[in-house]
N, C-alpha and C positions, 0 to 999 in steps of 0.2 A: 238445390237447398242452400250451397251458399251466396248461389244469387240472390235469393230471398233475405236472406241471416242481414246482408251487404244492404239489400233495400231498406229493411224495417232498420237498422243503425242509421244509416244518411237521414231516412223520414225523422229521428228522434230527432237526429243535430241538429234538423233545421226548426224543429220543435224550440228544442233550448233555445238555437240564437235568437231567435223572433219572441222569445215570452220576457228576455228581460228586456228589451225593448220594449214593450208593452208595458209594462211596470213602470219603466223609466219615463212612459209621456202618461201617466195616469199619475204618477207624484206629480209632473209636473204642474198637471192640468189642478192638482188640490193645492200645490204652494201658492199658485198662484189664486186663490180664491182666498187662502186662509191671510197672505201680505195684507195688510193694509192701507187704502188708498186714501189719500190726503190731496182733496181739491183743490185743497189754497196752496199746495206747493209754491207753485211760481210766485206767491205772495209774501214768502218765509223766505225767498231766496233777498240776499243786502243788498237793500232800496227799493226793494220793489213793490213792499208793504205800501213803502211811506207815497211811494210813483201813483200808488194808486189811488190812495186817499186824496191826493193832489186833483187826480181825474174826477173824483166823484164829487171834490167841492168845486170842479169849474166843470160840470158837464154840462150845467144852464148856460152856460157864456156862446154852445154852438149858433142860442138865438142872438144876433146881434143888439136886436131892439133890449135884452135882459140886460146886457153888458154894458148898453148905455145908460142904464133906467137904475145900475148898479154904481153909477157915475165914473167908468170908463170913457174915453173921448178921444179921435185920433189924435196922435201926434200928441206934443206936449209944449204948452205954452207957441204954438208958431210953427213949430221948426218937429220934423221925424213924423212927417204927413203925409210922405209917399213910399210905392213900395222900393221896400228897403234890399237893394241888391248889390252883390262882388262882382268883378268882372272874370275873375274866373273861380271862385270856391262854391257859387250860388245864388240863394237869395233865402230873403225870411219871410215880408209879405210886408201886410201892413201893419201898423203897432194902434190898439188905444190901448191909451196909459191911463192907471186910475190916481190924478194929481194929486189926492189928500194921502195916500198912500206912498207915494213917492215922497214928499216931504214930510210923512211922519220919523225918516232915517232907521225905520225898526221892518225885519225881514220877517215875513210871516209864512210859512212852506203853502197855507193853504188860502192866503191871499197876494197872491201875486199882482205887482203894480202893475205889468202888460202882460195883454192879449195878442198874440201874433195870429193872422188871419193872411191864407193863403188866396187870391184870384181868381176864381173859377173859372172856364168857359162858357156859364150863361152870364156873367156881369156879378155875378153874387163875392159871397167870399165866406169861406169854409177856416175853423178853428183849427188851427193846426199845433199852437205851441202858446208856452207862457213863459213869460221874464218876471225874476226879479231885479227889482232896480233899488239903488241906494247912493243915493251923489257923495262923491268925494268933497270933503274940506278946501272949500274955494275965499280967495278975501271975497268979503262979504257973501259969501254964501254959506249957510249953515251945511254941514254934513258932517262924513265920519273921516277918520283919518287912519283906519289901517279897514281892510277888507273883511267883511261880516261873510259867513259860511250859511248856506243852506241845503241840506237832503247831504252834509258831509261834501257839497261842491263851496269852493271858497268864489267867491265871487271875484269879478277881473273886469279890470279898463280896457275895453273894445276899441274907444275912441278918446285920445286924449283930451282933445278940444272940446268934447261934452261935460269930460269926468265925472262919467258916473260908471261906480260899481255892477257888472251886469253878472246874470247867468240865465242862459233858456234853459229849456226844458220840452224837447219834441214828443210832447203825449201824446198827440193826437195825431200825430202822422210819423209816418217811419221819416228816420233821417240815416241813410247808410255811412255818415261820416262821423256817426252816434249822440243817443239821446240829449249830450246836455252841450251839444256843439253848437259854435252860433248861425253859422253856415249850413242850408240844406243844400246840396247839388240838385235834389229833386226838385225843386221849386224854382218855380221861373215868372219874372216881372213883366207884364206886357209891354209891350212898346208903346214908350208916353204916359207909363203909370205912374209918373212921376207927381201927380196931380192924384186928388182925393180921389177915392175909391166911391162908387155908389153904395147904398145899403143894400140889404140883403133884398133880392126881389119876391 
């Protein structure tokens, strides 16, 4: 009998423990249905709104034939017509620059003066990143004379003997050294790409 009495007490205990457990993933399984979810997160999160609108007004530029037809052109007046690389931080790729654009000295988030296009290994070359460019106040040359900001990044002199005001922006390809660095480590110049790039095949 008090075997019994002993059994049917243990059977309730484990009754109880196991039933508020059971409560516990049935709230949880309703919290989580009644939260609500917000797709554009990542989009509300600082910059990343503006990051994007950026990609959707140059996501025609992946055609090259667009970008030129957009009056983009390698290189700029001669000179920044090959690919562009560090000896040890990376590389960028190649640049066309859109020349009316660069000498207008006014920064536009969603028209960026360069196109940075990465080398493929079929001969092609894939969109990777975009520059804004803004020349520094040179004798005789018209520009600005202190740094213009775009997306909240203040633009900077990469090269002093160019002087002009840059900043990229790695949309279209991860850069792990981040997004608005000028240097990618992932990208690499082939040997002798120092020489124009073919177009897209």
């Amino acid at each position: 009998m008090e075997s019994s009495t002993s059994s049917t007490t243990q059977s309730d205990s484990r009754v109880t423990r196991r039933f508020p457990a059971g409560l516990l993933a049935i709230a949880a399984v309703v919290l989580t249905l009644l939260v609500p979810v917000n797709p554009t997160a990542a989009d509300n999160q600082p910059g990343q709104r503006d990051l994007a609108q950026v990609r959707r007004a140059t996501a025609h530029y992946h055609d090259l034939d667009v970008a030129i037809a957009d009056g983009y052109q390698l290189g700029y007046r001669g000179i920044i017509t090959g690919c562009i690389e560090h000896p040890t931080a990376g590389a960028m790729g190649y640049h066309y620059f859109n020349w009316d654009l660069i000498e207008d000295l006014e920064v536009d988030p969603l028209r960026p003066e360069g196109l940075v296009y990465e080398p493929t290994n079929n001969g092609g070359l894939k969109l990777v990143a975009v520059e804004w460019v803004v020349p520094q106040e040179r004798p005789g040359r018209p520009g600005v004379t202190t740094a213009p900001s775009v997306l909240g990044q203040e633009l900077h002199i990469l090269n002093p003997a160019l002087g002009w005001y840059i900043q990229h922006a790695w949309i279209w390809d991860h850069n792990p050294a981040g997004i608005y660095t000028d240097w990618n480590p992932e990208i690499d110049c082939p040997e002798g790409s120092g020489t124009p790039p073919p177009t897209n095949p």
